[in-house]
C-alpha positions in Angstrom: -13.2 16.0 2.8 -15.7 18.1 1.5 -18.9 16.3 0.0 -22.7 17.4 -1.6 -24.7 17.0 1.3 -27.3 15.6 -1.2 -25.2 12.8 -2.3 -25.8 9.3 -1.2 -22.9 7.2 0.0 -21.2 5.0 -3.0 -22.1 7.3 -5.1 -21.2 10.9 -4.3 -17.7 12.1 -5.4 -15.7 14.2 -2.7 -14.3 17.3 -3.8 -10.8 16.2 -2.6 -10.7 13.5 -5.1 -10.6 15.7 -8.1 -7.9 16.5 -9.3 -7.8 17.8 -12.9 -6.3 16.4 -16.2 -3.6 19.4 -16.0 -2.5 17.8 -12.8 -0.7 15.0 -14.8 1.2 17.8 -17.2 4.3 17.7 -14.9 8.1 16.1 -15.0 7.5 12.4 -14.8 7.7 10.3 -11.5 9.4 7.2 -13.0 11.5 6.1 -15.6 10.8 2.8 -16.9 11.5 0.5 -19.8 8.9 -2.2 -18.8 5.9 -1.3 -16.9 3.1 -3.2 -15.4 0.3 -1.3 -14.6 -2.2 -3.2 -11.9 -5.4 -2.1 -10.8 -8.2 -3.8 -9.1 -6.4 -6.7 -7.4 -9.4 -6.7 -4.3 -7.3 -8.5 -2.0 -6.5 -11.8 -4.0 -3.4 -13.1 -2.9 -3.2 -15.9 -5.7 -3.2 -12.8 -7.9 -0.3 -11.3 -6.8 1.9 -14.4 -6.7 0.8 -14.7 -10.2 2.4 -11.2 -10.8 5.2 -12.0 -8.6 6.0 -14.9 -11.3 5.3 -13.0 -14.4 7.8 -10.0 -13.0 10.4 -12.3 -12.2 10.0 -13.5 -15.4 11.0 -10.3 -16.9 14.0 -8.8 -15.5 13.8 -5.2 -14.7 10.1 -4.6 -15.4 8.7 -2.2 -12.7 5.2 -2.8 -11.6 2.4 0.1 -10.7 -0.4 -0.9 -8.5 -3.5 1.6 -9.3 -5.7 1.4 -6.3 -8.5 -0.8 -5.4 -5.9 -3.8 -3.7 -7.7 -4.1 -0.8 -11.2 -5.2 -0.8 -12.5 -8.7 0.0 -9.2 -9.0 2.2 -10.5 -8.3 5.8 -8.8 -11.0 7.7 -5.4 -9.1 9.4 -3.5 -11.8 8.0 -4.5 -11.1 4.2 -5.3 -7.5 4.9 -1.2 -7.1 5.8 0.0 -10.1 3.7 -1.5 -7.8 0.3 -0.7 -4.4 1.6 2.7 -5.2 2.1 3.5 -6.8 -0.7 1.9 -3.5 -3.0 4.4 -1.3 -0.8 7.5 -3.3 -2.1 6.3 -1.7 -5.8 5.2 1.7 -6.9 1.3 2.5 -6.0 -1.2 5.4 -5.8 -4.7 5.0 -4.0 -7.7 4.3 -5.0 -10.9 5.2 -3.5 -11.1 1.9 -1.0 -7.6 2.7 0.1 -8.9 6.3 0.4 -11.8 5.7 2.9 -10.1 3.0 4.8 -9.8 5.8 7.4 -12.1 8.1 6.6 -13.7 9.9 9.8 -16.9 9.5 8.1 -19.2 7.2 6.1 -20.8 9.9 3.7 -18.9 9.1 0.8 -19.3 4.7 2.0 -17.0 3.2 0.1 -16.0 6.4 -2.5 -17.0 4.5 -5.8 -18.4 7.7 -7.1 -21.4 4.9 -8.5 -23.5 6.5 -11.7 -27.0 5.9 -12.4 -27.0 2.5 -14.1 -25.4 0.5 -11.2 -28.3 -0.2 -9.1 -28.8 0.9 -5.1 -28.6 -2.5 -4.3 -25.1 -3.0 -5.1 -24.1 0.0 -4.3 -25.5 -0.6 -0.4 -23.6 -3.7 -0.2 -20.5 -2.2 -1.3 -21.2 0.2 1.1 -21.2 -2.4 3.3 -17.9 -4.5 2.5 -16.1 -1.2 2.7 -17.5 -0.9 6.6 -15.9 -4.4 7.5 -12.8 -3.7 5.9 -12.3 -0.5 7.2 -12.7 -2.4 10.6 -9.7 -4.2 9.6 -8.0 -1.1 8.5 -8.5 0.5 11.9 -7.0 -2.7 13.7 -3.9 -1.8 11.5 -3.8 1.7 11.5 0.0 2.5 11.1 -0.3 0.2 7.7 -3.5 2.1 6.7 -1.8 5.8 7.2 0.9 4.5 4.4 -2.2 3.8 2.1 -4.2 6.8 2.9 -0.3 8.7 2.0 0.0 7.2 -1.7 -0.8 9.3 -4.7 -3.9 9.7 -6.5 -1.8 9.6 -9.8 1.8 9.4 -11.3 3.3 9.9 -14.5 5.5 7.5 -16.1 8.1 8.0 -19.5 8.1 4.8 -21.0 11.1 5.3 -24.0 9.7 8.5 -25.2 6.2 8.3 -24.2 4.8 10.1 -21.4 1.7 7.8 -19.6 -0.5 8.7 -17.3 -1.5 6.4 -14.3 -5.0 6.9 -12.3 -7.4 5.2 -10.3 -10.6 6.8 -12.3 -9.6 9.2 -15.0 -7.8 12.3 -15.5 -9.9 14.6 -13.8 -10.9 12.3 -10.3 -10.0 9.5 -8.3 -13.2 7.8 -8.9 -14.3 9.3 -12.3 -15.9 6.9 -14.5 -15.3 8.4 -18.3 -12.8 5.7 -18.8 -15.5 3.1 -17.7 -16.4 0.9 -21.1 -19.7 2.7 -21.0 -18.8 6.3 -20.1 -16.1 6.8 -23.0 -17.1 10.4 -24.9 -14.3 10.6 -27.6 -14.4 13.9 -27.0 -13.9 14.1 -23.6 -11.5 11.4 -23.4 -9.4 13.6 -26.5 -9.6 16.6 -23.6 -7.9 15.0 -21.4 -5.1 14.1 -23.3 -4.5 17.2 -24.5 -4.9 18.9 -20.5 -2.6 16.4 -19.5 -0.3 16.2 -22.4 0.3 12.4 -22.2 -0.2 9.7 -25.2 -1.1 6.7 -23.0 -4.0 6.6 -20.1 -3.7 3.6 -17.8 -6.7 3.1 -15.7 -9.2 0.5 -13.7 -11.8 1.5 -11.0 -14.7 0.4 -13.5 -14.1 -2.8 -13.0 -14.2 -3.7 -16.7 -11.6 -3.7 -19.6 -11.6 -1.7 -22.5 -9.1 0.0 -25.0 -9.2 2.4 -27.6 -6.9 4.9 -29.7 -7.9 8.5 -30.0 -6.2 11.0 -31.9 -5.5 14.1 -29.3 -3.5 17.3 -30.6 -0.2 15.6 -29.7 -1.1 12.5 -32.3 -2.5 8.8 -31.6 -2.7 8.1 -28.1 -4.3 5.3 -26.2 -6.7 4.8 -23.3 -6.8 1.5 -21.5 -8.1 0.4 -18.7 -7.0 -3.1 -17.2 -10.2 -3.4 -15.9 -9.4 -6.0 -12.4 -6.2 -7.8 -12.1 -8.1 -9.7 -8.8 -11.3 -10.7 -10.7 -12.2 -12.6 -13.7 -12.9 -9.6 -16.7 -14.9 -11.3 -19.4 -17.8 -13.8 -19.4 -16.7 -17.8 -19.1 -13.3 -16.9 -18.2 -11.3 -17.5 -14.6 -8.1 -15.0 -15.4 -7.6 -11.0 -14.1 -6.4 -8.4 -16.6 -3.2 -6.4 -16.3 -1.5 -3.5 -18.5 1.9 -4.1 -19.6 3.6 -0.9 -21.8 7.1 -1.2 -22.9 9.6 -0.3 -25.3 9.6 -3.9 -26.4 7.1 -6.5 -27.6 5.1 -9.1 -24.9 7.0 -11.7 -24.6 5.3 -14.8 -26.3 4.6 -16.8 -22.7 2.5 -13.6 -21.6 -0.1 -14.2 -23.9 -1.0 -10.9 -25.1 -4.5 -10.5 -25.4 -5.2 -6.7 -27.4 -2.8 -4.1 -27.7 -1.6 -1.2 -30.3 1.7 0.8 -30.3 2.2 4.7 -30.3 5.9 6.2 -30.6 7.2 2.3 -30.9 5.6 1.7 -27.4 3.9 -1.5 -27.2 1.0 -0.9 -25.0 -1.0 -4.6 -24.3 -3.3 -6.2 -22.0 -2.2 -9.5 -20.5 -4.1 -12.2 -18.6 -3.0 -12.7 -15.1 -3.8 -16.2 -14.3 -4.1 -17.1 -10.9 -4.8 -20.3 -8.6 -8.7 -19.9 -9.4 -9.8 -22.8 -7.0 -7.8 -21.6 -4.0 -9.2 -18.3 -4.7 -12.3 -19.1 -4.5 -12.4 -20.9 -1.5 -10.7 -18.5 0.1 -12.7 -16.1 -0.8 -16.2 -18.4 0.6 -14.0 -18.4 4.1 -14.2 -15.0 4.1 -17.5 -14.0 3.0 -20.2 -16.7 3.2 -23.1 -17.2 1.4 -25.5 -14.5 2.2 -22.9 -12.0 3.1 -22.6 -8.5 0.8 -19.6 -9.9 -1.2 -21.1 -12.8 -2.1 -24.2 -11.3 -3.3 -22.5 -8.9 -5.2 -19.1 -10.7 -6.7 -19.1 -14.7 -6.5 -21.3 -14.9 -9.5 -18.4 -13.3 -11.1 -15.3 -14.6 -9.8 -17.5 -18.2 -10.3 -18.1 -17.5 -13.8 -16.9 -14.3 -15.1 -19.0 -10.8 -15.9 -21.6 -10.7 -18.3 -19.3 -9.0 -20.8 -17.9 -10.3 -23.9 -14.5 -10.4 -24.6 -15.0 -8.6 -28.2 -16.4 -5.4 -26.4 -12.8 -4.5 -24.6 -10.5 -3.9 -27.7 -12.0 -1.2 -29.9 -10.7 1.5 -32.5 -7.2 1.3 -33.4 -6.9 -2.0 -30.9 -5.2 -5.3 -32.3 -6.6 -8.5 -31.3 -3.6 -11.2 -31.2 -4.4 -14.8 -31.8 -3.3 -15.3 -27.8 -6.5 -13.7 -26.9 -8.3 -17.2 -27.9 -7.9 -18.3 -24.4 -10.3 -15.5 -23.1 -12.9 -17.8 -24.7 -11.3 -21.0 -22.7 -11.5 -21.6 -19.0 -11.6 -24.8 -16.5 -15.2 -24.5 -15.0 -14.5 -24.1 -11.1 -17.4 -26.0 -8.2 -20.4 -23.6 -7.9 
């Protein structure tokens, strides 16, 4: 893996991750009518029994798990219960899934990192990725099947091609589909490179949507932002994608969404067993330890980010999305 010798671990971005929007402009991997597009799950099991009710729910619906499931999961037990599970679905990496093995710590934990997130965090995730990769090493044979999976896959949804990453359409962990990265520009170049109408993303860690129009007409970038973590300030609840030739079904709760090509393309709440979360997640990394420092605030009490700065041009804000300003206050 070749990386800039000048680049600091967390932040560099190894050659071998880039890939290049043309990539995606290829036959597509899967056909589905109902897709569920899951990134950012960070080892929370409550989460993915959540999904596992919300698919079964919906008959036929496929699932896609993005990259970035493991990551506060480095007991054996959670670390195989999680990986497991993703297996049973379609998956491609994502960077923690990437470095699990890696021979190496230059690239740390391969978040690619820009400028604005401080060296702070980016040491301690640094750090988290060296304790999990412990765990990864202790389960080696289940860590090659990770290190496998696909950086990216393409989907046809009815007649709309989609394109799934980890980052964006150019690397594993690119960041111009972060919330505070988008260039319209840019993002309209990579439509037309890959010649897809619909980018599904997460790796930033934060939600966002918006509709651009590319040469082959209106097409939509969102990014689900974490299924595992709570997405918007005051709120307790993960963020998935769901993009299907038919509407959300009312009990999903829709939060935003548009349509392109009679796709419906719409972010849902995934709402998990909060509580038990938590305090699984305090067995696991105390007070003090790098994951506390850097993500109970959060999973306590949401990100400081407001729920109105996810859906933006050409985005539709359904009167479900009320909930993302309601949540039951968890014990600090």
């Amino acid at each position: 893996m070749s990386i800039d010798a000048t680049a600091k671990p967390g932040r560099t971005c190894p050659l071998a991750y880039r890939y290049g929007a043309a990539a995606l402009d290829r036959v597509p991997d899967l056909l589905a009518d109902s897709l569920y597009v899951v990134g950012g799950m960070y080892g929370n099991p409550f989460a993915l029994d959540a999904l596992d009710r919300l698919l079964a729910r919906e008959p036929g619906a496929q699932a896609v798990f993005n990259g970035d499931f493991n990551w506060f999961d480095i007991d054996d037990t959670g670390f195989t219960r999680v990986n497991r599970a993703v297996l049973r679905h379609h998956a491609l990496r994502g960077n923690v899934e990437t470095e699990l093995l890696a021979d190496d710590a230059a690239a740390g934990c391969g978040c690619g990192y820009p400028d604005h997130v401080g060296d702070a965090d980016v040491a301690r995730s640094n750090a988290i990725m060296s304790v999990l990769a412990a765990t990864a090493r202790r389960q080696r044979e289940l860590s090659e099947s990770l290190a496998a999976l696909p950086m990216h896959l393409v989907a046809q949804v009815g007649d709309v091609r989609v394109g799934i990453v980890h980052g964006d359409a150019d690397s594993l962990a690119g960041w111009s589909f972060g919330e505070e990265s988008i260039d319209a520009a840019t993002v309209r170049a990579m439509f037309d490179a890959a010649r897809v109408r619909v980018f599904a993303s997460s790796h930033t860690c934060l939600p966002v949507a918006q509709v651009f129009d590319a040469a082959a007409g209106r097409s939509v970038l969102i990014n689900n932002g974490a299924a595992g973590m709570p997405n918007f300030a005051g709120t307790d609840f993960g963020v998935i994608t769901r993009i299907a030739v038919s509407p959300a079904p009312p009990w999903a709760g829709a939060l935003y969404g548009t349509r392109v090509d009679g796709i419906f393309i719409d972010a849902l709440p995934l709402h998990y067993d909060s509580a038990a979360w938590l305090k699984h997640f305090d067995h696991l990394w105390p007070a003090g330890s790098p994951a506390a420092l850097s993500y109970r605030r959060r999973i306590v009490a949401g990100p400081g980010y407001a729920f109105a700065r996810a859906p933006r041009a050409g985005i539709d804000v359904y009167p479900a999305s009320s909930a993302a300003s309601c949540r039951v206050p968890l014990a600090a």
